[in-house]
C-alpha positions as CSV (number, residue, x, y, z in Angstrom):
1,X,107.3,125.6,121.1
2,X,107.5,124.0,117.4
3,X,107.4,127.7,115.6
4,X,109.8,128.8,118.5
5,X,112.3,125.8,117.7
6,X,111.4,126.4,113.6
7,X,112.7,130.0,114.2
8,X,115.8,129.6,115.9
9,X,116.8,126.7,113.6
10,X,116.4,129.3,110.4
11,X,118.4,131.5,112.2
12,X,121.1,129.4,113.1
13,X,120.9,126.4,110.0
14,X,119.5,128.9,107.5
15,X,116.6,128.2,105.4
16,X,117.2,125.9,102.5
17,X,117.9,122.8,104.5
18,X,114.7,120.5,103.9
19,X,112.0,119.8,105.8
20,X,109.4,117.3,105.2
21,X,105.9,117.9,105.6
22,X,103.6,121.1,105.3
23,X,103.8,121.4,108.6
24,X,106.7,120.1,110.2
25,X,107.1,117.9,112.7
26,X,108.5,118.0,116.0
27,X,109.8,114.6,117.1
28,X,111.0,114.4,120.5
29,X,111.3,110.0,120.7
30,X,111.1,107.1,119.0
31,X,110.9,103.2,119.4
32,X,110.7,100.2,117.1
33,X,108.6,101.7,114.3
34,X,107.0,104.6,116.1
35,X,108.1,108.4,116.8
36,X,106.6,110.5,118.9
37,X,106.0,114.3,118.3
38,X,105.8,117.1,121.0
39,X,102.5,116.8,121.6
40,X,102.8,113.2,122.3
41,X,101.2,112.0,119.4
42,X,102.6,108.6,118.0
43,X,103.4,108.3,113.9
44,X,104.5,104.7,112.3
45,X,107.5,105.3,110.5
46,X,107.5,104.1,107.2
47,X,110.2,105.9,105.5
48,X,113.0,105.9,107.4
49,X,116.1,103.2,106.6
50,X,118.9,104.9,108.9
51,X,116.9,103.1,112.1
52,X,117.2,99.7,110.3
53,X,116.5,96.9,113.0
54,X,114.2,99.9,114.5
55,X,114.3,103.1,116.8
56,X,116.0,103.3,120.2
57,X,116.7,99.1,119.6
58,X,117.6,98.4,123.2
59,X,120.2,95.9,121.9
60,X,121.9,98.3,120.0
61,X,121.5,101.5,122.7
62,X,123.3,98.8,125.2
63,X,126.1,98.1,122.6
64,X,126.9,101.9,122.1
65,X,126.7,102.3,126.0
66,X,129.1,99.9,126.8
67,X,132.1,100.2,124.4
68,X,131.6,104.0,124.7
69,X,132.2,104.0,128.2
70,X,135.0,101.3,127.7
71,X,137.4,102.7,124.8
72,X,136.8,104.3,121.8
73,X,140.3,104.8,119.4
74,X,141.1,104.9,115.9
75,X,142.1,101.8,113.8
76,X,145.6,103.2,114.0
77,X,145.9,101.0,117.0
78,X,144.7,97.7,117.3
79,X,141.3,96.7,118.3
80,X,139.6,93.6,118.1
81,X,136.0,95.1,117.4
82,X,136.4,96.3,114.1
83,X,138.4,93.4,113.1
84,X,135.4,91.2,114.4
85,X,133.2,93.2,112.6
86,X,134.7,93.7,109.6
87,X,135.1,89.3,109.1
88,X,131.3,89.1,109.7
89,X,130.2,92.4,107.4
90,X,132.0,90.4,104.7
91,X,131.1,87.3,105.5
92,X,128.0,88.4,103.6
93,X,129.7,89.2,100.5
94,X,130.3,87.0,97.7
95,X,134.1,85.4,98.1
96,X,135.9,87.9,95.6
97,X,134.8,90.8,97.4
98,X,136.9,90.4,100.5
99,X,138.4,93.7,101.9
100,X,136.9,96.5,103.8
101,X,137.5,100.5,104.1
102,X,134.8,101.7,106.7
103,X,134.4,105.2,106.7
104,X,131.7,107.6,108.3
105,X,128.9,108.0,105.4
106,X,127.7,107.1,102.3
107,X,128.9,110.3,100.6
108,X,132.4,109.1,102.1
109,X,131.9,105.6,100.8
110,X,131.5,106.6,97.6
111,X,133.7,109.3,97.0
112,X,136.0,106.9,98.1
113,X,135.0,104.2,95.8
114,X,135.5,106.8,92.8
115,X,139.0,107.4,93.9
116,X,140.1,104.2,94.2
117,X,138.0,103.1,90.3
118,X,140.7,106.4,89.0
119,X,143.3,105.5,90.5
120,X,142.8,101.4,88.8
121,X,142.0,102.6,85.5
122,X,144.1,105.6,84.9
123,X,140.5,107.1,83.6
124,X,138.1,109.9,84.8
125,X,135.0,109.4,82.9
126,X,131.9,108.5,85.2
127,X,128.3,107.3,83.8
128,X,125.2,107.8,85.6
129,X,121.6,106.8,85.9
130,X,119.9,110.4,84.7
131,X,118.0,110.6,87.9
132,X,120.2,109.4,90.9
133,X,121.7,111.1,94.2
134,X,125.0,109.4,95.7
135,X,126.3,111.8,98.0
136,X,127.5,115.7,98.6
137,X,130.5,116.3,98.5
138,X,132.0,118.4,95.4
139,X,132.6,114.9,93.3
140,X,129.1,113.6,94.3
141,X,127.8,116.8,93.3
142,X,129.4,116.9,90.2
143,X,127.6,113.8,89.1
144,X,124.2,114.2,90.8
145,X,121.1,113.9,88.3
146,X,118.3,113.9,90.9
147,X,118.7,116.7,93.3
148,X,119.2,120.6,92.4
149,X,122.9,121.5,92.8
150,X,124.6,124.3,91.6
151,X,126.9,122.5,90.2
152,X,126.2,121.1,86.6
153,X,127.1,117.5,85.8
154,X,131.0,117.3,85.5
155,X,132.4,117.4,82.2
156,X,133.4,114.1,82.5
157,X,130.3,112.5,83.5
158,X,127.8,111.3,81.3
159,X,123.8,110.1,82.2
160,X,122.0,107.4,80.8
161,X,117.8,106.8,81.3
162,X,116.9,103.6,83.0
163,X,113.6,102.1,81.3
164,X,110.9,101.1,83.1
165,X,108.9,98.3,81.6
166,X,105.7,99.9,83.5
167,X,106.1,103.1,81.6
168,X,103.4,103.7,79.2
169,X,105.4,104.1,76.4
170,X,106.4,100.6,77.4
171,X,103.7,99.0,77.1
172,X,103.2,97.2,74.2
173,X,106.7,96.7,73.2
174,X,108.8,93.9,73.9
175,X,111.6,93.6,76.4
176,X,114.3,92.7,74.4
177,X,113.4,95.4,72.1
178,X,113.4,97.7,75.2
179,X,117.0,96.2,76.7
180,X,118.5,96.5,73.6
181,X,117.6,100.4,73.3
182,X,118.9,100.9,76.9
183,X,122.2,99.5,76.4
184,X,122.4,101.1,73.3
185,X,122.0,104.3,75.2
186,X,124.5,102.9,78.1
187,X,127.3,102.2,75.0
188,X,126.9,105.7,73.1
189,X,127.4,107.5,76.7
190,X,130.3,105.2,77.7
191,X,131.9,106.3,73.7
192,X,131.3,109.8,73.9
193,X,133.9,109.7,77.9
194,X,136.6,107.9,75.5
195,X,136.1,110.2,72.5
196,X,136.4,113.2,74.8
197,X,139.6,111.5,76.2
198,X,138.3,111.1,80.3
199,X,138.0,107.3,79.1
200,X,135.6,105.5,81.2
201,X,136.5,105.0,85.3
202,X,133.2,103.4,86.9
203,X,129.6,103.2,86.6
204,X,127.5,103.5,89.9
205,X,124.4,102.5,90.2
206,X,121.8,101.9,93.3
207,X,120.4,98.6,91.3
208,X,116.6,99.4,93.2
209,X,117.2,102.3,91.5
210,X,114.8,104.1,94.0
211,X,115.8,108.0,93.2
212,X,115.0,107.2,89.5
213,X,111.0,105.9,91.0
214,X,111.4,101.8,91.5
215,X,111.0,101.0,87.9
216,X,110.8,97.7,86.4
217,X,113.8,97.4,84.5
218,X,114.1,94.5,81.6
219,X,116.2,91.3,83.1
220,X,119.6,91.6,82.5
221,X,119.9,95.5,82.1
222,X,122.4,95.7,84.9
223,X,124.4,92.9,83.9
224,X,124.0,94.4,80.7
225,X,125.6,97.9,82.1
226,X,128.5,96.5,83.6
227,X,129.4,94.0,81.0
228,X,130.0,97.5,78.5
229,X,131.4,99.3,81.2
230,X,133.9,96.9,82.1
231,X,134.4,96.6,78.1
232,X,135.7,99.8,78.0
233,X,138.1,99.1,81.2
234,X,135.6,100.8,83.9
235,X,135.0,99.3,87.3
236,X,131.1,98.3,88.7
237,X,130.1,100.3,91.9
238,X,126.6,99.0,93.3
239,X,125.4,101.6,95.7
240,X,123.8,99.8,99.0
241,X,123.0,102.3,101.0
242,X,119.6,102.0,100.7
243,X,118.9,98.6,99.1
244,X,121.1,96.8,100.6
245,X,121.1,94.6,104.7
246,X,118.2,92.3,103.4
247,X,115.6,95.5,103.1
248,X,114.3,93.4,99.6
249,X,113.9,90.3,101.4
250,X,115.1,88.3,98.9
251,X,118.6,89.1,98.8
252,X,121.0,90.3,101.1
253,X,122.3,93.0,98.7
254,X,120.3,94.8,95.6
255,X,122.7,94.2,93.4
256,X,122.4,90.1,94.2
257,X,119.0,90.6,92.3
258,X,120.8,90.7,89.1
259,X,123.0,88.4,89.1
260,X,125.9,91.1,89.3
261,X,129.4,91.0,91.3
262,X,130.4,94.7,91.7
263,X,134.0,95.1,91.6
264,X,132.9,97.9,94.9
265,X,130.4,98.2,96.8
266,X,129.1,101.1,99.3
267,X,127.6,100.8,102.5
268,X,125.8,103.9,104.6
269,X,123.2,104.7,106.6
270,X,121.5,101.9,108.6
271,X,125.0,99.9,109.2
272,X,124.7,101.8,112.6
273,X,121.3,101.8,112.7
274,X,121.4,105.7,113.3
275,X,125.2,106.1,114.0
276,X,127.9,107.1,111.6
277,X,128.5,104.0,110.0
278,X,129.8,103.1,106.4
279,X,132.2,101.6,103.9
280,X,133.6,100.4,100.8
281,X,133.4,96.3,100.1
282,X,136.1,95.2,97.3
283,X,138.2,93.3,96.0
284,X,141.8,91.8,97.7
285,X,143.7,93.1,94.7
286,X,141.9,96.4,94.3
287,X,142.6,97.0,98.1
288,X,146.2,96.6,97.8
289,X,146.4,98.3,94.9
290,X,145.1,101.5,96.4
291,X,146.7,100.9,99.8
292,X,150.6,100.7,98.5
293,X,149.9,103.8,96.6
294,X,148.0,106.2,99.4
295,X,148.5,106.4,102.9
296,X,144.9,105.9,103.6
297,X,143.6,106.3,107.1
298,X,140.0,107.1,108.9
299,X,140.1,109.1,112.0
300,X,136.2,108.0,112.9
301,X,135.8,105.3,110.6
302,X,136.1,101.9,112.0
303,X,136.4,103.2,115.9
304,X,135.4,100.0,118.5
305,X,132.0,102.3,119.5
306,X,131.0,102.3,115.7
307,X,132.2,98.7,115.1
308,X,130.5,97.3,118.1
309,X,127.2,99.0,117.2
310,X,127.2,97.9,113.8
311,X,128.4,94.4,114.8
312,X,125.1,94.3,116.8
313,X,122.8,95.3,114.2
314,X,123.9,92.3,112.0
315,X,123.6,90.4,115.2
316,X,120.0,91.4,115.5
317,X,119.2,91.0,111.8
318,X,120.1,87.5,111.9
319,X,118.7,86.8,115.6
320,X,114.9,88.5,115.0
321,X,115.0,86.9,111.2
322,X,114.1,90.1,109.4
323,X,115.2,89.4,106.4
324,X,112.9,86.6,106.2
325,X,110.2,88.8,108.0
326,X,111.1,91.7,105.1
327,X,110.5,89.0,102.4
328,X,107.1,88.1,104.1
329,X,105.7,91.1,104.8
330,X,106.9,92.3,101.3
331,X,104.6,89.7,99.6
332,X,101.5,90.9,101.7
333,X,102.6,94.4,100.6
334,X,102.2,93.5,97.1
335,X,99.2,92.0,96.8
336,X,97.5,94.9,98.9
337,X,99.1,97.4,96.3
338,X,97.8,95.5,93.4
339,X,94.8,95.0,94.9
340,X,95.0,98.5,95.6
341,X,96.2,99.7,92.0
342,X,93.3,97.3,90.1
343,X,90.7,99.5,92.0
344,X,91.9,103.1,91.8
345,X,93.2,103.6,87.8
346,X,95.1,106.7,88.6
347,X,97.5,104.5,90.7
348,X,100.0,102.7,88.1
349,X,102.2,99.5,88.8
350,X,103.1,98.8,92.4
351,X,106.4,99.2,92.5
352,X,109.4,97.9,94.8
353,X,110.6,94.5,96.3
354,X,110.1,93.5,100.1
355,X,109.9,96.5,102.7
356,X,110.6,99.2,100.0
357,X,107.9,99.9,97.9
358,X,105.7,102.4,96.2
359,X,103.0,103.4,93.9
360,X,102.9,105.6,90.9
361,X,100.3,108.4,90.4
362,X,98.9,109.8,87.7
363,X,96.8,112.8,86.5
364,X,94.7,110.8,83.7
365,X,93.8,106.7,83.2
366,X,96.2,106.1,80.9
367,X,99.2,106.5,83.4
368,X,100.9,109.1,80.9
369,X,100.9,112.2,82.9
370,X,102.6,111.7,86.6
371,X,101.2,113.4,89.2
372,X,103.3,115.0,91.4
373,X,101.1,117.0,93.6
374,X,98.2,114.6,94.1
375,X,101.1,112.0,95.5
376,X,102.3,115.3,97.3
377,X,98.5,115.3,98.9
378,X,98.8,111.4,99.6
379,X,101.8,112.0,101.8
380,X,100.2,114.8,103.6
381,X,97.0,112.4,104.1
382,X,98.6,109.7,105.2
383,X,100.4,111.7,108.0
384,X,97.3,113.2,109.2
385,X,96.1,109.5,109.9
386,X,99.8,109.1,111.6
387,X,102.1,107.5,109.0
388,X,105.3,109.0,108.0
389,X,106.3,108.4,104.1
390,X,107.3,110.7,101.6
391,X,107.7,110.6,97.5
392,X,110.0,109.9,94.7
393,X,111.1,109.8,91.3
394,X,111.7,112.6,88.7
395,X,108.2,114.2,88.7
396,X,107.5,113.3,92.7
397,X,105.1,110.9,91.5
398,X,105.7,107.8,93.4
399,X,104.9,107.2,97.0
400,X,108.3,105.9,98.8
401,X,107.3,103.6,101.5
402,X,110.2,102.0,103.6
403,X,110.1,101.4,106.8
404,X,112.3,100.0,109.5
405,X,113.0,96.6,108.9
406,X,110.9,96.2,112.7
407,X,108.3,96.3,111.5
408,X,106.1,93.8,112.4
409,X,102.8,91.7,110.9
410,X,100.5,93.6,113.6
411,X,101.7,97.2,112.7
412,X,101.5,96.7,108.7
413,X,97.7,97.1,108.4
414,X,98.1,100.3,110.3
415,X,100.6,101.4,107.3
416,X,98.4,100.0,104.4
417,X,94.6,101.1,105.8
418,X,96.3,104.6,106.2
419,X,97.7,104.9,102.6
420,X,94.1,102.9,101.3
421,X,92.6,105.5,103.4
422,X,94.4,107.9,101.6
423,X,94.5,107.2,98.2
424,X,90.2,107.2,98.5
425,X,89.8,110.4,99.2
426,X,92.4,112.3,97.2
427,X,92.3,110.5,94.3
428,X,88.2,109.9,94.9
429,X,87.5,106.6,93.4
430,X,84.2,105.6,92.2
């Protein structure tokens, strides 16, 4: 049946659209933390943040149910559920950043986001992290550094590296010395937009940055790449999508790590825990400065079904306390992966914060050759010992590991023995 299904879906979805594994898998159900495949063989998920209070959460299934079988209208008419929802989505922002757009995905969210930083500024010019994905549509695409597109950057976007203090060219030098490079870099990319004459709009920046591989990056480098960036009259977008809803336990939002206020903020995937939810967070002032200038409206964004399932995933977040759970498990993660990194020297730094982690692999001892297809072999292992993860970073190098925010203290040594597991017999320690 799975070659079957693999054949018609080439023939109607083409080729190129991704699929993980060497063999992929056929998943016909899935609850809390675990899918099952056709066979009926169960997997832990622990890569998937769309499902973010977990699979199938009854709570949220019966809030879906119900409004879809009651109404389910566009915000052109008025509703009290995304009204409810939007007062207690921001009620987790900082004050200043008091207005919501909602919209249908993160590509939306951000594409929106760069629209209304234009609009505000009277600029074009975009700067980058060299290694980031944001979205697909023809603007995203335009400024994507992570992904193959046809499209070459924009010519009015500029990249700039993100240092990683675990880097082995990092490792004897000191931070400052290393911040101070970085912003240097961050400054000579925001003067070359002006000197071209596209000025300088935003910055975006997903502050984990988890595309780039989880590096370390030196305190203050994100303060440090808005303060230039507004300097030069650009606006601050922190991307959330998949930092943000209390995945790093210790914050709420990535970019509350840093000490930053964005002047936007997007919002994606698990808002809906699986359904088509997103938005952009901003500003009173910003809002009303885009609003009395488009007639800005979202046929599918904000509708009472959407609204009432997202309402209920904050509802669950706060009710199962898994942001606290996140931050808990996250510190038993850590000292497993050092633990785990301090017996295998192939494996660099542990990477991550709370339920979104990784490991870096390398060819040699001296961690300065990444290893792409010996993490490529980890993520096959571990699903042959039924865990789902898969890999990151600009060489493929580092094992991404996030999982549903359900999961729970009982299930986590099934996720760690599988990747220990793993990481003994392809990278065959002593």
């Amino acid at each position: 049946m799975t070659e079957s299904l693999l054949s018609r879906r080439f023939a109607t979805m083409g080729r190129h659209e991704p699929l993980f594994y060497n063999e992929p898998l056929h998943l016909v159900s899935a609850h809390g933390v675990w899918l099952t495949d056709i066979s009926g063989r169960r997997y832990l998920d622990a890569y998937n943040n769309v499902p973010h209070v977990g699979h199938c959460h009854p709570r949220i299934v019966e809030a879906l149910r119900s409004q879809a079988s009651t109404l389910n209208i566009h915000t052109r008419y008025l509703n009290e559920h995304v009204v409810d929802y939007s007062e207690e989505l921001l009620s987790r922002f900082e004050p200043s950043l008091n207005r919501v757009l909602l919209t249908n995905s993160g590509s939306e969210a951000n594409d929106l986001a760069f629209r209304m930083a234009a609009q505000h500024t009277g600029a074009r010019g975009i700067l980058v992290t060299d290694h980031s994905y944001h979205g697909n549509t023809t603007l995203l695409a335009g400024i994507t550094t992570g992904l193959r597109t046809h499209e070459p950057l924009a010519a009015h976007v500029r990249a700039f590296p993100v240092p990683d203090l675990d880097a082995a060219e990092n490792r004897d030098r000191d931070e400052q010395e290393i911040l101070q490079e970085a912003l240097e870099q961050v400054q000579r990319a925001a003067e070359e937009l002006v000197a071209a004459g596209h000025g300088v709009s935003a910055v975006i920046m997903e502050t984990l940055f988890s595309t780039e591989g989880l590096p370390r990056v030196p305190e203050g480098f994100v303060t440090g790449v808005a303060e230039t960036v507004r300097s030069a009259g650009g606006l601050v977008i922190a991307d959330e999508v998949q930092s943000g809803l209390g995945r790093l336990g210790s914050h709420f939002w990535g970019y509350q790590k840093h000490g930053l206020i964005p002047d936007l903020v997007t919002l994606g995937k698990p808002l809906g825990n699986g359904h088509p939810v997103a938005g952009v967070v901003t500003t009173g002032d910003l809002l009303e400065e885009f609003g009395s200038r488009n007639e800005y409206f979202n046929t599918f964004g904000g509708n009472p079904v959407s609204a009432a399932v997202a309402h209920e995933v904050l509802r669950v977040i706060d009710e199962e306390q898994l942001t606290q759970r996140c931050a808990q498990l996250g510190d038993l993660v850590a000292q497993r992966m050092q633990q785990l990194v301090q017996a295998h020297p192939r494996l660099g730094a542990a990477k991550g914060s709370g339920l979104f982690f990784g490991l870096s692999v390398f060819a040699d001892e001296d961690h300065r050759q990444p290893d792409g297809a010996s993490a490529k072999a980890l993520v096959e292992s571990v699903k042959e010992a039924g865990v789902l993860l898969s890999r990151i970073g600009p060489s493929g190098s580092v094992l991404k590991i996030r999982p549903p925010l359900a999961l729970s203290q009982q299930e986590l040594p099934v996720l760690l023995e599988a990747v220990e597991q793993a990481v003994g017999n392809v990278l065959q320690a002593p």
